[in-house]
C-alpha positions as CSV (number, residue, x, y, z in Angstrom):
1,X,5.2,21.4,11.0
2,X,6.2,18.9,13.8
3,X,4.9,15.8,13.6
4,X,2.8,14.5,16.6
5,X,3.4,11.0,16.1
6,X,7.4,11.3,15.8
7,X,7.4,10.2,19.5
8,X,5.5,7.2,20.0
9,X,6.9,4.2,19.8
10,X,7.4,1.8,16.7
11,X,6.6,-1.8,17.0
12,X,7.1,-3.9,14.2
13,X,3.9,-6.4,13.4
14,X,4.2,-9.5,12.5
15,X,4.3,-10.0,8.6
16,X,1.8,-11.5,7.0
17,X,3.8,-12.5,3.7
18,X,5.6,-15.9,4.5
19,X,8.8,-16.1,6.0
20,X,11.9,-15.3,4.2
21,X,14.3,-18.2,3.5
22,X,16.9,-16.0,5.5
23,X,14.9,-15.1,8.2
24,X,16.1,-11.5,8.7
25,X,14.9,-9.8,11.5
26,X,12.4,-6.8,10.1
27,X,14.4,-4.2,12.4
28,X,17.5,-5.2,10.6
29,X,16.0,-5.2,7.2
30,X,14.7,-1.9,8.2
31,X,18.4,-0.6,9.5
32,X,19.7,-2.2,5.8
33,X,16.9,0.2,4.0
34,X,17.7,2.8,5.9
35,X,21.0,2.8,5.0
36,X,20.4,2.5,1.2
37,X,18.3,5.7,1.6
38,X,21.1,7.4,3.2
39,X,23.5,6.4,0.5
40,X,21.7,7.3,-2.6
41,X,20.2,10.4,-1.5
42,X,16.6,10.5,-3.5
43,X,15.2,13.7,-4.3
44,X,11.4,12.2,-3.6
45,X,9.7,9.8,-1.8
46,X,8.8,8.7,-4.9
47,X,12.5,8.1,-6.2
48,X,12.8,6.7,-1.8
49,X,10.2,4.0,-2.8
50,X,11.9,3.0,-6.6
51,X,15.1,2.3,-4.5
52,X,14.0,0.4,-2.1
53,X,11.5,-1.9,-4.4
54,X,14.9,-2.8,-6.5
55,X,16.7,-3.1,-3.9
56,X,14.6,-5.1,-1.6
57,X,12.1,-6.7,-3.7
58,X,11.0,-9.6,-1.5
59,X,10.0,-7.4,1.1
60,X,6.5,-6.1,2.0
61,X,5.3,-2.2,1.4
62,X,4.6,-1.9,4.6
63,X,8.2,-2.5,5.7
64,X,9.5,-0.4,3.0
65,X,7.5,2.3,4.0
66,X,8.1,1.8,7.8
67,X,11.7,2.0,6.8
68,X,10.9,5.9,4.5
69,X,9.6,6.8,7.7
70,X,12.0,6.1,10.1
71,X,14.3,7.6,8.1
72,X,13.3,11.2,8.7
73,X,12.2,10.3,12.4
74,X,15.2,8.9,13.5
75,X,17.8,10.9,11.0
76,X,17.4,14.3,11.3
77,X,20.5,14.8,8.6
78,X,18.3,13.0,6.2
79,X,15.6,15.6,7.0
80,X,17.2,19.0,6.2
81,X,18.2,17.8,2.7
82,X,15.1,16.9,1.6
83,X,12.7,19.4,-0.3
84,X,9.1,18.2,-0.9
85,X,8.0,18.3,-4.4
């Protein structure tokens, strides 16, 4: 099943939690999720989610799910190892 919105552009909103003392750009906190992903290879997005709140715990849901889904939008590798459960 394709999905219809994998083709429309992404556009970060502005966060509504405060600013972080380091002021990382979301796209690059999103690349940096990303790549964790990548790395540990979860077997859910369930186990996706558990990663990325220990290993970004300062950061919003929404931007760690922005960064699950860009993962399988914009890795295709990511996507033929992954078996919904």
């Amino acid at each position: 099943m394709t999905n219809p919105y994998a083709d429309l552009p992404w556009c970060a909103a502005p966060s509504v939690a405060p600013d972080r003392p380091d002021n990382v750009d979301d796209r690059q906190l999103i690349r940096a999720m990303i790549s964790l992903l990548i790395r540990t290879r979860p077997s859910s997005d369930a186990e996706a989610l558990k990663f990325l709140r220990h290993g970004f715990p300062n950061a919003p849901l929404a931007t760690r799910l922005a960064a699950l889904a860009a993962r399988f939008n914009h890795h295709p590798e990511a996507r033929s190892s992954y078996i919904p459960r």
